[in-house]
MOPAC internal coordinates of N, CA, C and O (Angstrom, degrees):
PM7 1SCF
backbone

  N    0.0000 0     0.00 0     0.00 0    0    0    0
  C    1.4432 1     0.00 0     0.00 0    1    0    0
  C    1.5290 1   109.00 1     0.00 0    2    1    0
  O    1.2310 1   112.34 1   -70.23 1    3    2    1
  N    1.1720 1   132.06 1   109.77 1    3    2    1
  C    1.2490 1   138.02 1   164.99 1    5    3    2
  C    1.7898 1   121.68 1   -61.78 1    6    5    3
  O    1.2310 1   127.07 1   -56.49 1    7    6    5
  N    1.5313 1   104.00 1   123.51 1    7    6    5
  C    1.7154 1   116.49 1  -148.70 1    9    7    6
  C    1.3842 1    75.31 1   -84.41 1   10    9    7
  O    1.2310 1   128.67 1   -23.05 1   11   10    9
  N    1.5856 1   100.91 1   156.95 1   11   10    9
  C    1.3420 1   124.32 1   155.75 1   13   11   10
  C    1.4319 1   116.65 1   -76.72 1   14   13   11
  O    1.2310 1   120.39 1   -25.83 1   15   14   13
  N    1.2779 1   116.85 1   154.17 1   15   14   13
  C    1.4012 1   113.66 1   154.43 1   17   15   14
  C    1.3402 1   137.15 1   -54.16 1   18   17   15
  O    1.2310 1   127.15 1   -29.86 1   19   18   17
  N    1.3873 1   103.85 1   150.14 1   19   18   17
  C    2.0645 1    94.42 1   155.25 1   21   19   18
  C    1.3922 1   104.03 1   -69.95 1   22   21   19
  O    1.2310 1   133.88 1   -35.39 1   23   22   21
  N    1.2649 1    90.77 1   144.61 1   23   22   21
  C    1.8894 1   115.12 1   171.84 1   25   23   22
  C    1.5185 1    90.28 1  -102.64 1   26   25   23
  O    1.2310 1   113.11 1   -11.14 1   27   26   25
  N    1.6086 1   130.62 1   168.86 1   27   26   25
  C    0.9708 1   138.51 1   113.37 1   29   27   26
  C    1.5861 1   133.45 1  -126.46 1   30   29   27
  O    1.2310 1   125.62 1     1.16 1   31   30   29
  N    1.0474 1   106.81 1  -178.84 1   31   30   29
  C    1.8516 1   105.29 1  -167.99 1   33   31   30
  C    1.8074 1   105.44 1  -125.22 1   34   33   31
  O    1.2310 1   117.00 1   -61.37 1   35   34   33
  N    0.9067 1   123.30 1   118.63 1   35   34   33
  C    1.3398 1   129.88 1   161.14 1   37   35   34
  C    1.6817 1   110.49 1   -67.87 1   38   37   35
  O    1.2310 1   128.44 1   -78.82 1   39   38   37
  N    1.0861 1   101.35 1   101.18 1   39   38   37
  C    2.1859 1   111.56 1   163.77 1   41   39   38
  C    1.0563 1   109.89 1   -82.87 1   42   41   39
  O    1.2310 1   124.26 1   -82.11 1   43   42   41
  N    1.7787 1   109.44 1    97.89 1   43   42   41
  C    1.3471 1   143.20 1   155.97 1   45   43   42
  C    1.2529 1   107.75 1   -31.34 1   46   45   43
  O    1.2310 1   106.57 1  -179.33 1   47   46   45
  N    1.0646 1   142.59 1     0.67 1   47   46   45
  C    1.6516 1   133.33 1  -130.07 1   49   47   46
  C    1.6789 1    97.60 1  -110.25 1   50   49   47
  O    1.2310 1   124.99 1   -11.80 1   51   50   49
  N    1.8823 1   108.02 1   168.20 1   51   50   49
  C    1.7545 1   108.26 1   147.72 1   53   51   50
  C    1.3216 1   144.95 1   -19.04 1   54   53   51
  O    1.2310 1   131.29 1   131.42 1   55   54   53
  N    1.5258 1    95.81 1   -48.58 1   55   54   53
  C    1.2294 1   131.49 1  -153.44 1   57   55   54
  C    1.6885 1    97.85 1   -72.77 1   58   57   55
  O    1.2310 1   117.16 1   162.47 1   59   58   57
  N    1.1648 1   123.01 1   -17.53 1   59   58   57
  C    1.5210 1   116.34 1   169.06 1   61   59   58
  C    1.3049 1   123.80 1  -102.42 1   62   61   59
  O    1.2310 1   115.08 1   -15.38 1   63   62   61
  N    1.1593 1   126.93 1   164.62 1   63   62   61
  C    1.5155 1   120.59 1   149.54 1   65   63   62
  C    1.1364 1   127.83 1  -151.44 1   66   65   63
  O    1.2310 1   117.36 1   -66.75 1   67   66   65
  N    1.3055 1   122.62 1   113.25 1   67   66   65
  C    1.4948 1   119.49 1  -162.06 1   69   67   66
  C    1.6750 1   108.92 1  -130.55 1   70   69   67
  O    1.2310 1   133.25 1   -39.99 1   71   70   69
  N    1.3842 1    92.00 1   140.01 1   71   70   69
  C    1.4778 1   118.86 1  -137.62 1   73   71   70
  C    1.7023 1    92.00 1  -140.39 1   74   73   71
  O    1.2310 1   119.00 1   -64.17 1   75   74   73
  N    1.6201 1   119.52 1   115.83 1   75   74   73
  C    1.4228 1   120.78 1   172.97 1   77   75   74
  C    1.7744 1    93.81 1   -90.23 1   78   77   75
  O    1.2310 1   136.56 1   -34.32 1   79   78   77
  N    1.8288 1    85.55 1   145.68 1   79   78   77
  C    1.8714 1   105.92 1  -170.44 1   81   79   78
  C    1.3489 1    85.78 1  -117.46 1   82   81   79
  O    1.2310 1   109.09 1   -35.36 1   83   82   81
  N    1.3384 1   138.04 1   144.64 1   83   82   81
  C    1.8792 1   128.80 1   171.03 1   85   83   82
  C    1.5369 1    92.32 1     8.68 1   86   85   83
  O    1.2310 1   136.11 1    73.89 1   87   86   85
  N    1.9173 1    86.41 1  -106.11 1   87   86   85
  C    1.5701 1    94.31 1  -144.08 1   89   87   86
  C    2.2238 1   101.57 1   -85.86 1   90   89   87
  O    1.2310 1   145.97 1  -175.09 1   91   90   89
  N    1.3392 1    67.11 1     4.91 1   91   90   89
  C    2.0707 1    73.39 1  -164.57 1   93   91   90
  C    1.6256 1   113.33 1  -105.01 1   94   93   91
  O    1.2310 1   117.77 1   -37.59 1   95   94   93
  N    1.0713 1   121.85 1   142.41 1   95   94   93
  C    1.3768 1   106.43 1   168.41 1   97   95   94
  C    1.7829 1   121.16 1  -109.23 1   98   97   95
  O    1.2310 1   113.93 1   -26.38 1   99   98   97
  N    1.0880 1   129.09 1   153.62 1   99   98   97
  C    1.1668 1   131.14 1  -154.75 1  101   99   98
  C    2.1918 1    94.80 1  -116.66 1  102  101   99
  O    1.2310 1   130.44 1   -56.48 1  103  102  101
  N    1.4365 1    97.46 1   123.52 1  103  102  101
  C    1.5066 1   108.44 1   178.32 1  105  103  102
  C    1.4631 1    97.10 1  -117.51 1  106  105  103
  O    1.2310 1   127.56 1   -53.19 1  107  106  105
  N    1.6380 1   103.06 1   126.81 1  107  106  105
  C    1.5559 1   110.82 1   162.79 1  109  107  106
  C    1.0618 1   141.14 1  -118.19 1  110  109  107
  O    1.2310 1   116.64 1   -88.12 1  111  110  109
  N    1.3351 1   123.99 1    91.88 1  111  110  109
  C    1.9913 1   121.29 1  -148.81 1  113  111  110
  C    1.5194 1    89.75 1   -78.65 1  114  113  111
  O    1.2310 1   116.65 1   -43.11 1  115  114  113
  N    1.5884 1   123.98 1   136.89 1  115  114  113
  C    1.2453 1   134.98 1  -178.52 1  117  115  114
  C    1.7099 1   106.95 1   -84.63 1  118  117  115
  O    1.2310 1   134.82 1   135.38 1  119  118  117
  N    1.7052 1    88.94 1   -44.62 1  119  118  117
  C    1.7044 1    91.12 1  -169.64 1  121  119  118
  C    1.7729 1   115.21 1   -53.97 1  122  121  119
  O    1.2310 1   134.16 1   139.89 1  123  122  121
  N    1.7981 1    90.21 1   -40.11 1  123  122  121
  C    1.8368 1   101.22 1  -163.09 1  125  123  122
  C    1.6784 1    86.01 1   -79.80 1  126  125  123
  O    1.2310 1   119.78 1   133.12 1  127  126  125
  N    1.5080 1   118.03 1   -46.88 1  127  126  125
  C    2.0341 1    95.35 1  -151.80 1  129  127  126
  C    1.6924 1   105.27 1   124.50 1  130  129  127
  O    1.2310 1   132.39 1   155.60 1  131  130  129
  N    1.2930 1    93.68 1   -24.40 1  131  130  129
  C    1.6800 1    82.95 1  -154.34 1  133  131  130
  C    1.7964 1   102.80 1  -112.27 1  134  133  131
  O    1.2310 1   126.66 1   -33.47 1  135  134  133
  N    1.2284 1   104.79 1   146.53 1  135  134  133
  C    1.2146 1   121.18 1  -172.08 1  137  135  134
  C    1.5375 1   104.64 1  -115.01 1  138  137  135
  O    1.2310 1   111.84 1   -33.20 1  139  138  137
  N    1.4186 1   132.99 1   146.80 1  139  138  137
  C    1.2989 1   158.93 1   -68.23 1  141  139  138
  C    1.3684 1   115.59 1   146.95 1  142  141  139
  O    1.2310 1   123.17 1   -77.63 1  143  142  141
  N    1.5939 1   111.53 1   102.37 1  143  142  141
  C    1.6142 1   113.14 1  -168.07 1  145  143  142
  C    1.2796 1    99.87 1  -144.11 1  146  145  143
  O    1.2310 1   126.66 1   -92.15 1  147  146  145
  N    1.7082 1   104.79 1    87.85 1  147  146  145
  C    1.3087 1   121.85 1   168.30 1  149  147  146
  C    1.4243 1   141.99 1   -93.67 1  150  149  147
  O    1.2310 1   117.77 1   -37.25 1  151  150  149
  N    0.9752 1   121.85 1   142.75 1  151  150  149
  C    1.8731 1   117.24 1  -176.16 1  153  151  150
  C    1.8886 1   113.11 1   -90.33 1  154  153  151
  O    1.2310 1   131.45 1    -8.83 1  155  154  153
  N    1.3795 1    95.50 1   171.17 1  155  154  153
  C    1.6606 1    81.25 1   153.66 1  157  155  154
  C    1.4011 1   155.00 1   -67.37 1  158  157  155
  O    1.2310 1   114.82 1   -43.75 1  159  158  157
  N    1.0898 1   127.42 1   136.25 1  159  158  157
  C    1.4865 1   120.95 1    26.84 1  161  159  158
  C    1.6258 1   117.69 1  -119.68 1  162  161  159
  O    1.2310 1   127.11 1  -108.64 1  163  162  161
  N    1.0283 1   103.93 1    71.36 1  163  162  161
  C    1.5405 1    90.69 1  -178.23 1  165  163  162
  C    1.8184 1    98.63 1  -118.93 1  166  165  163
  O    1.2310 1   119.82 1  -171.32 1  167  166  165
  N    0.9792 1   117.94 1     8.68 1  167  166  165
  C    1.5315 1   108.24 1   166.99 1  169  167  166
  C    1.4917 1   110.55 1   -91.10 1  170  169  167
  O    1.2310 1   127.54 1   136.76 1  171  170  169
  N    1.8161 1   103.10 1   -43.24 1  171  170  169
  C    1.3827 1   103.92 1   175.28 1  173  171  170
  C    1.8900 1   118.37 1   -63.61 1  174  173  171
  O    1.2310 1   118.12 1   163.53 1  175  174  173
  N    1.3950 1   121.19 1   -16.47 1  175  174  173
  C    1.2244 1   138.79 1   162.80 1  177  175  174
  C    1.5768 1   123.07 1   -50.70 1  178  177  175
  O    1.2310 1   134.64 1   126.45 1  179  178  177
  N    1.4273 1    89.28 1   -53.55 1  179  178  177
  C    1.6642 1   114.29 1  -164.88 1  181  179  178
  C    2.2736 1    83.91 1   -83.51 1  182  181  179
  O    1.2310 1   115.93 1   137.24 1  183  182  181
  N    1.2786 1   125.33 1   -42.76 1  183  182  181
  C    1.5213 1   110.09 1   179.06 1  185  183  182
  C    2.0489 1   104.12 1   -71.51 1  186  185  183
  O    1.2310 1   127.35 1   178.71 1  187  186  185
  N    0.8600 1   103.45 1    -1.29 1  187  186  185
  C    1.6449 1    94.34 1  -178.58 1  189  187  186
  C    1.1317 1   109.91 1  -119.93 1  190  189  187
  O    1.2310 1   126.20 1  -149.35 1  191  190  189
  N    1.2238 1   105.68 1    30.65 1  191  190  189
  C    2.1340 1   112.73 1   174.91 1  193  191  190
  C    1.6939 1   100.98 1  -115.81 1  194  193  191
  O    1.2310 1   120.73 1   -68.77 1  195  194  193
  N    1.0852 1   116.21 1   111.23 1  195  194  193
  C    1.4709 1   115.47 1   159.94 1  197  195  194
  C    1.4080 1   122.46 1   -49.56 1  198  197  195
  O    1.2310 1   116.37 1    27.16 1  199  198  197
  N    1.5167 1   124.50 1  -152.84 1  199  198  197
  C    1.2205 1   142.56 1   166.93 1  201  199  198
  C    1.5374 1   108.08 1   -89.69 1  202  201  199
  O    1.2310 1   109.87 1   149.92 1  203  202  201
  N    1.0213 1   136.61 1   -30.08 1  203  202  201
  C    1.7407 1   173.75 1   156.25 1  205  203  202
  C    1.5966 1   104.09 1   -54.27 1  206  205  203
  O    1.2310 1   140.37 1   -60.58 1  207  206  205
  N    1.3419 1    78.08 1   119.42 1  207  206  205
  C    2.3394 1    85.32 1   178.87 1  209  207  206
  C    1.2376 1    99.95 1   -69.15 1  210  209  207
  O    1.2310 1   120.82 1   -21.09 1  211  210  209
  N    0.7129 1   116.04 1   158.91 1  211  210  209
  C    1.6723 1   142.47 1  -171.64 1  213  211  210
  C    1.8673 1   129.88 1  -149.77 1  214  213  211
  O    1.2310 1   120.81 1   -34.37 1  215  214  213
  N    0.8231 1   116.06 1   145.63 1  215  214  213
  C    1.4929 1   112.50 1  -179.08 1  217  215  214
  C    1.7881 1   116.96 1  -103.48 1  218  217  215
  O    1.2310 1   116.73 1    -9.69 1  219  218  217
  N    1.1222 1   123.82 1   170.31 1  219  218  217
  C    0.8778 1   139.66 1  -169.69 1  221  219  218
  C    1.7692 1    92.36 1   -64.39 1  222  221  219
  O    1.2310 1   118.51 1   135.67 1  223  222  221
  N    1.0712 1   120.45 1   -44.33 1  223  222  221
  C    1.5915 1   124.51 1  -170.25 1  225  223  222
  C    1.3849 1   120.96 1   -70.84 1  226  225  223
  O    1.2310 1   120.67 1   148.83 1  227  226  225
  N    0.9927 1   116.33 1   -31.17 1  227  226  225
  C    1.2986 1   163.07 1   162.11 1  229  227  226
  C    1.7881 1    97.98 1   -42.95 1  230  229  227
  O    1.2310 1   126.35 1    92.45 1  231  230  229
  N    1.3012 1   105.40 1   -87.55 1  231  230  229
  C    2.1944 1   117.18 1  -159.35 1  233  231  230
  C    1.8178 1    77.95 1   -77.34 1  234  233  231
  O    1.2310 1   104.68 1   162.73 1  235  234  233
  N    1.4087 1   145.92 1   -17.27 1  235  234  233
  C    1.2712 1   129.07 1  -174.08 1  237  235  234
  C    1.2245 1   109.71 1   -92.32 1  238  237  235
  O    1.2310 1   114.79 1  -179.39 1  239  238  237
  N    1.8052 1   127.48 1     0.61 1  239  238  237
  C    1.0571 1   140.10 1   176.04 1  241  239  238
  C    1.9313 1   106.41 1   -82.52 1  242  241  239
  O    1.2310 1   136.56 1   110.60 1  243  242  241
  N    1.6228 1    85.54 1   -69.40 1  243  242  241
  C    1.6530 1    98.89 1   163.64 1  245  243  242
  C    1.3393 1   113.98 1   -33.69 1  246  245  243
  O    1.2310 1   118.66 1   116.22 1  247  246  245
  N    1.0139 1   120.16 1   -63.78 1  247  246  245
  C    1.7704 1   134.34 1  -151.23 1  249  247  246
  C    1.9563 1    88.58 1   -72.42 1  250  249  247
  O    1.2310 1   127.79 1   118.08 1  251  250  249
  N    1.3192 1   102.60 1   -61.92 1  251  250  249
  C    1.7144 1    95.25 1   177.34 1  253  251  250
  C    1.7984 1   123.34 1   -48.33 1  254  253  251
  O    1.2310 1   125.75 1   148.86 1  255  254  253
  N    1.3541 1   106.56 1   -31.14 1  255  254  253
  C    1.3594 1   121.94 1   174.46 1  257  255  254
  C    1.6268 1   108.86 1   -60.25 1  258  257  255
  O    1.2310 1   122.17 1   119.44 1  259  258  257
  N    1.6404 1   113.45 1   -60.56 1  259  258  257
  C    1.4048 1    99.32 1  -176.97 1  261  259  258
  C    1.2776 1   113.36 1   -87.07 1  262  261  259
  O    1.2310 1   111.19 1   164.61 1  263  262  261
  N    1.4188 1   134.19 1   -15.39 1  263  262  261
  C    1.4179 1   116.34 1  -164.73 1  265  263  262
  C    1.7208 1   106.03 1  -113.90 1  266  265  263
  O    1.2310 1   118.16 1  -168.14 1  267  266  265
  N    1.3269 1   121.10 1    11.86 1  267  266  265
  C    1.2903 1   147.35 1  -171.33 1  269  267  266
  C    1.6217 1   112.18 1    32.68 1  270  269  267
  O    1.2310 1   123.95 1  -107.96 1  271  270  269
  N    1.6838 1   110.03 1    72.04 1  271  270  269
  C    1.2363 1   125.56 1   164.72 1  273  271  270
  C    1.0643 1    99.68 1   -95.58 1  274  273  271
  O    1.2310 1   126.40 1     1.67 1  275  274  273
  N    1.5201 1   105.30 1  -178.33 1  275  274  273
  C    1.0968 1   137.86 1   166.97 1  277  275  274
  C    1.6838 1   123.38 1   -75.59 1  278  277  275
  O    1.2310 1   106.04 1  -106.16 1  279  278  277
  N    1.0069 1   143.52 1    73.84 1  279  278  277
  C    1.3841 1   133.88 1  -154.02 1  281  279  278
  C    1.6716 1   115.15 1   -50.19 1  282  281  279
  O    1.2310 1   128.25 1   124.84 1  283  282  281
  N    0.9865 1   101.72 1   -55.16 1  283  282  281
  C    1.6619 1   108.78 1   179.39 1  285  283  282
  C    1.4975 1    98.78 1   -36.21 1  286  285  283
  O    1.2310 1   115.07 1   122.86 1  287  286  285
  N    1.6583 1   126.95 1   -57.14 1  287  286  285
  C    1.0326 1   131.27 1  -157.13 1  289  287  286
  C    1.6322 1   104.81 1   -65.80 1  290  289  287
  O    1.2310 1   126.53 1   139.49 1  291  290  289
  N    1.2228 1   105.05 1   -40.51 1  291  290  289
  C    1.7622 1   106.07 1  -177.06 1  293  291  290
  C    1.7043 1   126.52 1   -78.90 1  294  293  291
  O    1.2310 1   132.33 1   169.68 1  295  294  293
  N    1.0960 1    93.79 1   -10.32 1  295  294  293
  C    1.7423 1   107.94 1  -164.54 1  297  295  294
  C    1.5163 1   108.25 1   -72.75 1  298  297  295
  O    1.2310 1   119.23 1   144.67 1  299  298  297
  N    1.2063 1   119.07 1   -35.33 1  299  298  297
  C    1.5695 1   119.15 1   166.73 1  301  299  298
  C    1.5764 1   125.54 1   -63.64 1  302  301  299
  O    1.2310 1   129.60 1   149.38 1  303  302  301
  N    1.6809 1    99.10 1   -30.62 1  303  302  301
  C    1.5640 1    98.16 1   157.67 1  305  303  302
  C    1.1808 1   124.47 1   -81.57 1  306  305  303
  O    1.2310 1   120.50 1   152.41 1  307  306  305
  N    0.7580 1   116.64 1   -27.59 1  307  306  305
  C    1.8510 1   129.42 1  -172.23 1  309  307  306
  C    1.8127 1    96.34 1   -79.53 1  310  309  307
  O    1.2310 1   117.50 1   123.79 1  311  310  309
  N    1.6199 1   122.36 1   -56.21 1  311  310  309
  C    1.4389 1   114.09 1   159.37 1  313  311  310
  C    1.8948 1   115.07 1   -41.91 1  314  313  311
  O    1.2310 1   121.71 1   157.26 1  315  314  313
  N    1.1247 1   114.33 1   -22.74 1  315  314  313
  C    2.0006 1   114.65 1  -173.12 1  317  315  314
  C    1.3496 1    79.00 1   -86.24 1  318  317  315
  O    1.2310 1   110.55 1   100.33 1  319  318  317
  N    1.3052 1   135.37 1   -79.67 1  319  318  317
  C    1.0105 1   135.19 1  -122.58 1  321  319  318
  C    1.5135 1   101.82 1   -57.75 1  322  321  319
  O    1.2310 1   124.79 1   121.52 1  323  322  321
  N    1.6453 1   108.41 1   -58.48 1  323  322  321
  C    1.3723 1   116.26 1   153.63 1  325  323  322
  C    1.3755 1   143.81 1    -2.53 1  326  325  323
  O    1.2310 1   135.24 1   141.03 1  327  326  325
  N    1.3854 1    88.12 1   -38.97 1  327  326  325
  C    1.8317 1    96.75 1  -161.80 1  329  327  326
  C    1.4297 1    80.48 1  -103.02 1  330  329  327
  O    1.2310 1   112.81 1   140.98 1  331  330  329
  N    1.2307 1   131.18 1   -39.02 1  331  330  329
  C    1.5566 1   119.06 1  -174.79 1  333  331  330
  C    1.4899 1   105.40 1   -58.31 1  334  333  331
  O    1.2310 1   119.08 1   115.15 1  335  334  333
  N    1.2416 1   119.37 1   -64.85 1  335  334  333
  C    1.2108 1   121.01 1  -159.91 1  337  335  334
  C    1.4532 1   103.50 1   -65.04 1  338  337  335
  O    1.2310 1   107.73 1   171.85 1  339  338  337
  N    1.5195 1   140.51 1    -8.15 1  339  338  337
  C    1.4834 1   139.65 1  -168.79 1  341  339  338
  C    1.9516 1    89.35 1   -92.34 1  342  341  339
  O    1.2310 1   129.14 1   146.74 1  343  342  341
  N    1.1993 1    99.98 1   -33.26 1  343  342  341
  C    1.7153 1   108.16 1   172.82 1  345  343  342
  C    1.3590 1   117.01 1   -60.79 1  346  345  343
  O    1.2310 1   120.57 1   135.92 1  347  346  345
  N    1.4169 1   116.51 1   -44.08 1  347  346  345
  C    1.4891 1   120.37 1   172.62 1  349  347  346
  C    1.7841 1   131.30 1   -78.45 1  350  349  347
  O    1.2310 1   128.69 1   160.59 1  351  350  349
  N    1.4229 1   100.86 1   -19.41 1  351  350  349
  C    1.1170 1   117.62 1   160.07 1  353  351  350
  C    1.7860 1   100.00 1    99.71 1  354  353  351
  O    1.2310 1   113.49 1  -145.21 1  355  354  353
  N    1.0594 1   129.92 1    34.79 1  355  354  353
  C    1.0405 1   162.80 1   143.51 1  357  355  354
  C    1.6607 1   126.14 1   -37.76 1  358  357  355
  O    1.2310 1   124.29 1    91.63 1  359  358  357
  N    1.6097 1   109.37 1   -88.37 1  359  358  357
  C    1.0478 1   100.96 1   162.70 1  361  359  358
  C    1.8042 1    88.91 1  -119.84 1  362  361  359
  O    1.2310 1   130.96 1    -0.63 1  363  362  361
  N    1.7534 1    96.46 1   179.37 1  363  362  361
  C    1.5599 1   106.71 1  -175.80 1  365  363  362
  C    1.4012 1    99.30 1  -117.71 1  366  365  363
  O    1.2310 1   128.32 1   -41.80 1  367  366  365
  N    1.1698 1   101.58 1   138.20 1  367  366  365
  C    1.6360 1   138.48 1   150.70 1  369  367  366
  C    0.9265 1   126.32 1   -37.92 1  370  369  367
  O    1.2310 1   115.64 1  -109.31 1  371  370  369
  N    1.9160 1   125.88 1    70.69 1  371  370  369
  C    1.2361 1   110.77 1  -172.69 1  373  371  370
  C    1.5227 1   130.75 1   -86.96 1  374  373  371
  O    1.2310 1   113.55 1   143.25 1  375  374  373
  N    1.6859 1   129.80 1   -36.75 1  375  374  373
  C    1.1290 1   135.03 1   145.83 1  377  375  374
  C    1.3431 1   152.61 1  -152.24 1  378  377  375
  O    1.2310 1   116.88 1   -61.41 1  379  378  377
  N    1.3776 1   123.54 1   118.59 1  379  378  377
  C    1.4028 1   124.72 1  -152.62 1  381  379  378
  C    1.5982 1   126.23 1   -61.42 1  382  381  379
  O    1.2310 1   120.10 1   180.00 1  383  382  381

């Protein structure tokens, strides 16, 4: 049986706040408290996520489109980055 992907979902919501620092950007979860000072690429990640779950294959398509990579090459980071940020409560984990 061939597995599906992880999806994830970007939460549009209050509950964040994200704020570019120079080279860093600053994430502030209201609900948890805790603030979040990440580099690239996870801001450019977090601008190429709709309202609409999406997969790692998916924002590495986008991301190759505007910044003219290679997608294949980026998608394993963009899959890490993913899983971190579904850890931080960031974006959510929709299905494995």
């Amino acid at each position: 049986m061939l597995a599906l992907p992880t999806t994830y979902l970007r939460d549009d919501n209050p509950q964040l706040i994200i704020e570019p620092l120079d080279a860093m950007t600053v994430i502030y979860h209201r609900r948890s408290g805790m603030t979040h000072i990440v580099a690239e690429p996870v801001p450019q990640i977090l601008a190429c996520m709709d309202t609409a779950p999406v997969t790692a294959a998916d924002i590495a398509r986008r991301i190759a489109d505007t910044f003219e990579v290679d997608d294949a090459e980026v998608e394993a980071v963009i899959a890490a980055r993913l899983e971190e940020m579904a850890e931080l409560g960031i974006v959510e984990r929709i299905r494995a």
